[in-house]
C-alpha positions in Angstrom: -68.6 -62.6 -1.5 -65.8 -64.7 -3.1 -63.8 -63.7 -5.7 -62.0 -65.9 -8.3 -59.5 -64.8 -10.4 -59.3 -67.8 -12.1 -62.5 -70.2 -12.9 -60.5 -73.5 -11.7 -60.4 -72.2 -8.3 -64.1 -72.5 -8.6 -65.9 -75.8 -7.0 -68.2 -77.1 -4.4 -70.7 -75.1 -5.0 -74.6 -76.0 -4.2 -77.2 -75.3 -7.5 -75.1 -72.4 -8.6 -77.4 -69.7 -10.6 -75.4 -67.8 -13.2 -75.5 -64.4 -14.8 -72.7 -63.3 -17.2 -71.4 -59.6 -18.4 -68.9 -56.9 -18.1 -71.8 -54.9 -16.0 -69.5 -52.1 -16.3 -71.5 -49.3 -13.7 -73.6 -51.9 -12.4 -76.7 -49.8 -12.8 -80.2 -50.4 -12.1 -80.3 -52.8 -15.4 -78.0 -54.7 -14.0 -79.5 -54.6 -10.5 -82.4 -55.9 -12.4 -80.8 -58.9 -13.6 -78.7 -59.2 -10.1 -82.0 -59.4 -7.7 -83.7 -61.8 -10.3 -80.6 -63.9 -9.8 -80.6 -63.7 -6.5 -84.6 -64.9 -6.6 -83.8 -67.9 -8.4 -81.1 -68.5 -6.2 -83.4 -69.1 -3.4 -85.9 -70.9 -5.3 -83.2 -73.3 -5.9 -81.8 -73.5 -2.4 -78.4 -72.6 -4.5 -76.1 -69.6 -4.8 -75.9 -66.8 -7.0 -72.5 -66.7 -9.3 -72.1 -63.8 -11.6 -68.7 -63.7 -14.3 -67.2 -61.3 -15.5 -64.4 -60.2 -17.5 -61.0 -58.3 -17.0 -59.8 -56.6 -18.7 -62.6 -54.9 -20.9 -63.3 -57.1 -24.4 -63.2 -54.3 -26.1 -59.5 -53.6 -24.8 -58.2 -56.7 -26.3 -60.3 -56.6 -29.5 -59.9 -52.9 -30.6 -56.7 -51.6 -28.8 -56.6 -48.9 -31.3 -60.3 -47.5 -29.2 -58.0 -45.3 -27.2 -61.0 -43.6 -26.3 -62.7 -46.2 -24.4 -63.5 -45.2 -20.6 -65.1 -47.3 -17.7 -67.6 -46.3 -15.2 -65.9 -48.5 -12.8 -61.8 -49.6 -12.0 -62.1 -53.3 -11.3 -61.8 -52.5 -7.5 -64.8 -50.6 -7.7 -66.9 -53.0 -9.1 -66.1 -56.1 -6.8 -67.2 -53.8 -4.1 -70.4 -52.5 -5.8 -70.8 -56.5 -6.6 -70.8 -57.3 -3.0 -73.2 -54.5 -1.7 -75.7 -55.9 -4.1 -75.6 -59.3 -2.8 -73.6 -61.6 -5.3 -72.3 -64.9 -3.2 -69.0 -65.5 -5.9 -67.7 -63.6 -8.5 -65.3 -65.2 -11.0 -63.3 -62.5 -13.3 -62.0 -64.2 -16.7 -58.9 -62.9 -17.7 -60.1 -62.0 -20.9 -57.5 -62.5 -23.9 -57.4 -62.8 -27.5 -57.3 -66.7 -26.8 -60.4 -66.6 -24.7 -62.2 -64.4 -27.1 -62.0 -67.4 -29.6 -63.8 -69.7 -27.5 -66.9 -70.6 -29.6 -70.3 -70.6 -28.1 -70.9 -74.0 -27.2 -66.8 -74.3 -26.4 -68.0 -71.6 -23.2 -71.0 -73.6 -22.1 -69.7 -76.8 -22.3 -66.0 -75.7 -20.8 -67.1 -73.2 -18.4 -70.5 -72.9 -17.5 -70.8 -77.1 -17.3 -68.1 -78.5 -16.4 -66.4 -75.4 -14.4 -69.5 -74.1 -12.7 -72.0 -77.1 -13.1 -75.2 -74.0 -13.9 -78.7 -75.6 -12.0 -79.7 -72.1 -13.8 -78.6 -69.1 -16.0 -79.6 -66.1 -16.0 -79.5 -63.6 -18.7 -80.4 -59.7 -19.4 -82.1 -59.3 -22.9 -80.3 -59.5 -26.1 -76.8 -61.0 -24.3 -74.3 -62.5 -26.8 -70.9 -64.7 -25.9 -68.5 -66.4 -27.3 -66.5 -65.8 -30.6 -68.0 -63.2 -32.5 -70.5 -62.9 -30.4 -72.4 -65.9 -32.2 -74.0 -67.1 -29.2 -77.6 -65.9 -28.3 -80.6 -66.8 -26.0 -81.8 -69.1 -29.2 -78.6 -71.2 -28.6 -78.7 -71.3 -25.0 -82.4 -72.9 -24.8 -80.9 -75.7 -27.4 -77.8 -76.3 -25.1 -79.9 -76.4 -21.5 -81.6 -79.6 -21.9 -79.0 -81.0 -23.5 -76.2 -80.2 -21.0 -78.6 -79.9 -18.1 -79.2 -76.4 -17.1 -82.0 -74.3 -17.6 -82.2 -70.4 -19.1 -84.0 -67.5 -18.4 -83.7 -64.1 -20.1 -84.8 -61.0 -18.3 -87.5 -59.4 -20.5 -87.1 -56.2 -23.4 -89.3 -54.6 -21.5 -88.4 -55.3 -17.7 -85.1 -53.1 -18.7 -86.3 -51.0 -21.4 -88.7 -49.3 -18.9 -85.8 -48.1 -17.0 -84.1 -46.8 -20.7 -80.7 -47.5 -19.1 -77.1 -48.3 -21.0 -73.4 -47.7 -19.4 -73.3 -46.0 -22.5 -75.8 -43.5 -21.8 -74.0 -42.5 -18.5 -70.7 -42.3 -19.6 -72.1 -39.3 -21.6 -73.9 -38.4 -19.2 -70.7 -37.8 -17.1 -68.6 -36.0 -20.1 -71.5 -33.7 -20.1 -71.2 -33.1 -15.8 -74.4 -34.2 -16.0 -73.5 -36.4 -12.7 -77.2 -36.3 -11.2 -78.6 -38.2 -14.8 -75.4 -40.2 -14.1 -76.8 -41.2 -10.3 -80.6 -41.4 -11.7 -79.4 -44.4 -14.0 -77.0 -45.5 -11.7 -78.8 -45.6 -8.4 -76.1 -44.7 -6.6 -73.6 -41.5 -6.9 -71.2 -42.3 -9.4 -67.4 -42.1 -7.3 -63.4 -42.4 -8.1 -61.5 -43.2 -5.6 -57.7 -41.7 -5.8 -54.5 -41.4 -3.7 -53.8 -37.9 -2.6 -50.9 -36.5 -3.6 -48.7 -33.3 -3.6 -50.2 -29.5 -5.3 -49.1 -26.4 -5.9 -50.9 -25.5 -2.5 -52.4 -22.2 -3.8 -56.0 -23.3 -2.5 -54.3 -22.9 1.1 -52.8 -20.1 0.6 -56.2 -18.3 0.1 -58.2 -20.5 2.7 -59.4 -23.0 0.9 -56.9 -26.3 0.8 -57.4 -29.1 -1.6 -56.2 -32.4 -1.9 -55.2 -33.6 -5.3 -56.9 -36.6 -6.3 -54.6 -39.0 -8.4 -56.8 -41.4 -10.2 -54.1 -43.9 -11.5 -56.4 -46.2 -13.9 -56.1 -44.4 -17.4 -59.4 -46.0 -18.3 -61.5 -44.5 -15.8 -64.0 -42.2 -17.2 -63.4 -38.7 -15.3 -66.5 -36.2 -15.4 -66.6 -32.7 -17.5 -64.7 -30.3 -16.1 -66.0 -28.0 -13.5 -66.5 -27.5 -10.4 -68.8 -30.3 -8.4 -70.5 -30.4 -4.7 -69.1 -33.9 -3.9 -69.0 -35.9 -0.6 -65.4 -37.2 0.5 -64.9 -40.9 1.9 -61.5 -40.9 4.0 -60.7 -43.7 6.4 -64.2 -45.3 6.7 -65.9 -41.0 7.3 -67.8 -39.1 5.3 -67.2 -35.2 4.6 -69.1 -32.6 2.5 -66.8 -31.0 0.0 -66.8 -29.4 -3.5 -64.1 -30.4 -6.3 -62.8 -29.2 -9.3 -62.0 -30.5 -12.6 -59.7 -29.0 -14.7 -56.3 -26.7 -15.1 -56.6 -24.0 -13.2 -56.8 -21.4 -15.6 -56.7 -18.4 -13.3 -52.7 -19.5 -12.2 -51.9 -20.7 -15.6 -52.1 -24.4 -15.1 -50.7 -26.5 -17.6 -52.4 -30.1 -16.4 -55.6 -31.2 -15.5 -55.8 -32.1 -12.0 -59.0 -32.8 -10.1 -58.6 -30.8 -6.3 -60.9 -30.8 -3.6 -61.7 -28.7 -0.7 -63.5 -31.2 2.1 -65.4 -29.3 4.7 -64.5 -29.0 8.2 -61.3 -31.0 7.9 -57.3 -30.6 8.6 -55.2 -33.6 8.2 -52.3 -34.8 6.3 -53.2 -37.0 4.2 -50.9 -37.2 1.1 -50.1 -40.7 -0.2 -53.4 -41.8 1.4 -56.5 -42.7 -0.8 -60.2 -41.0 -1.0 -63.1 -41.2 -2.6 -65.3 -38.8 -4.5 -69.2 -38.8 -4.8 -70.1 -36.6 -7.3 -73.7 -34.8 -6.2 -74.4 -32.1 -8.4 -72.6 -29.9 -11.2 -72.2 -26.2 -9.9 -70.5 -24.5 -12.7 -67.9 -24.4 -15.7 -64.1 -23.7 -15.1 -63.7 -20.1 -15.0 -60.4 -18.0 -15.4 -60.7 -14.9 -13.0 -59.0 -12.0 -12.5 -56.6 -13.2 -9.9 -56.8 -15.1 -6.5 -59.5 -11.6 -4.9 -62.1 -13.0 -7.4 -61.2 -16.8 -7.3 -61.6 -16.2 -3.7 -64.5 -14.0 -3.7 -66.5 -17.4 -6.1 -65.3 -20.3 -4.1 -66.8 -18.5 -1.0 -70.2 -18.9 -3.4 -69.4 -22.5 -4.4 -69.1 -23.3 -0.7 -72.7 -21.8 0.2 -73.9 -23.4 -3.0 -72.6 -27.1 -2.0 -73.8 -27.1 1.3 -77.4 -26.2 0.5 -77.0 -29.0 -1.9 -75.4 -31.3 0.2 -77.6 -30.1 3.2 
């Protein structure tokens, strides 16, 4: 996959097909729209181009929204992006200016005389340009007369699926990471550097690595504890993880710590990544490190019958 991170950059490409979005998760709607793309991509002999936006549109239009959290850091989505099959990805830097590009001003400038669209594809109900005035309605007028023809993915070819990003971000500030994965179709995953603890866990046999997630709009799961599987340097480990601030030695800060299974390395200052499986149980504060001890020996059981 090719990645632009600006559209001039782009040429020379044969029949491009075109979806646009934020496709924030890039769940199974979007794979819906993404495999339809990639259908009329080889109907048309041509290549499949999908653009997107950075950063969020709603981070430049409501900065007060402090509460606004992605399912994905822009890393993780160009990879997602490329397993699913998309030949070039252009990311529009998206500002104030951009977001006053009128509807026809964004076909005209970008999707013909940038891109040159044989075809655009779009999900159901997509808007663009300033104030979101531009709708499927609009496009069919522009196509013929700029030369490109629309399709829109049908109501019901996404509704069956009842999938939004919005639905799993609550699904994940519930814990509820195996709805998350459902709508997903994949394991939702953060990838962070490790970095230095209190180093408690290895004092009572079970070392952690603190995960530093340094993208402040990355939505972080519930707090709890979480069977997880751990990505480090291209291997895969079984693991569980917890959210939250340590009650049981007076923490003062969230941290999210994970124990991976059948491993000892140094690997602070290196990065991992997380996939959350399944939701084990709430934060507790015990009595002590004997019965924090005594539970994380039944969280480990507990993870690797789920992982298992």
């Amino acid at each position: 996959m090719k990645v632009y991170s600006d559209i001039i950059d782009f040429k020379d490409v044969k029949n491009p097909v075109v979806t646009t979005g934020t496709f924030d998760g890039v769940h199974l709607g979007h794979q819906k729209i993404i495999n339809r793309l990639k259908d009329v991509a080889r109907e048309e002999n041509g290549e499949t181009v999908l653009i997107t936006f950075y950063p969020h549109p709603r981070m430049v239009l409501f900065p007060e929204d402090n509460d606004l959290k992605l399912i994905n850091t822009q890393e993780e989505k160009i990879e997602l992006l490329e397993q699913y099959g998309i030949d070039h990805l252009i990311i529009i830097p998206f500002t104030k200016e951009f977001s006053r590009l009128t509807s026809v001003e964004f076909v005209r400038n970008i999707l013909v005389n940038q891109i040159r669209t044989k075809r655009l594809v779009i999900g159901y109900n997509h808007h663009f340009g300033r104030n979101r005035e531009g709708s499927f309605e609009h496009l069919k007028e522009y196509g013929p007369l700029y030369g490109f023809e629309v399709e829109e993915i049908p109501a019901k070819d996404i509704d069956s699926i009842e999938i939004s990003s919005t639905k799993i971000r609550n699904a994940l500030q519930t814990g509820d990471v195996k709805t998350a994965a459902s709508y997903l179709g994949h394991e939702f995953s953060l990838t962070g550097r490790v970095v230095d603890g209190k180093k408690i866990g290895r004092q009572i046999g079970y070392p952690t690595a603190n995960i530093f997630v340094e993208d402040k709009y990355k939505i972080i799961p519930e707090d709890g504890v979480y069977a997880v599987k751990v990505r480090h340097d291209n291997r895969m480990y079984g693991g569980m993880l917890n959210i939250g601030n340590n009650p049981t030695v007076n923490g003062k800060h969230k941290t999210i710590e994970v124990n991976i299974f059948d491993f000892n390395k140094e690997i602070y200052e290196e990065n991992a990544t997380i996939y959350f499986i399944e939701r084990l149980r709430d934060e507790v504060k015990f009595n002590g490190l004997e019965e924090l001890t005594e539970q994380l020996a039944i969280d480990k059981i507990n993870s690797l019958k789920i992982l298992q």
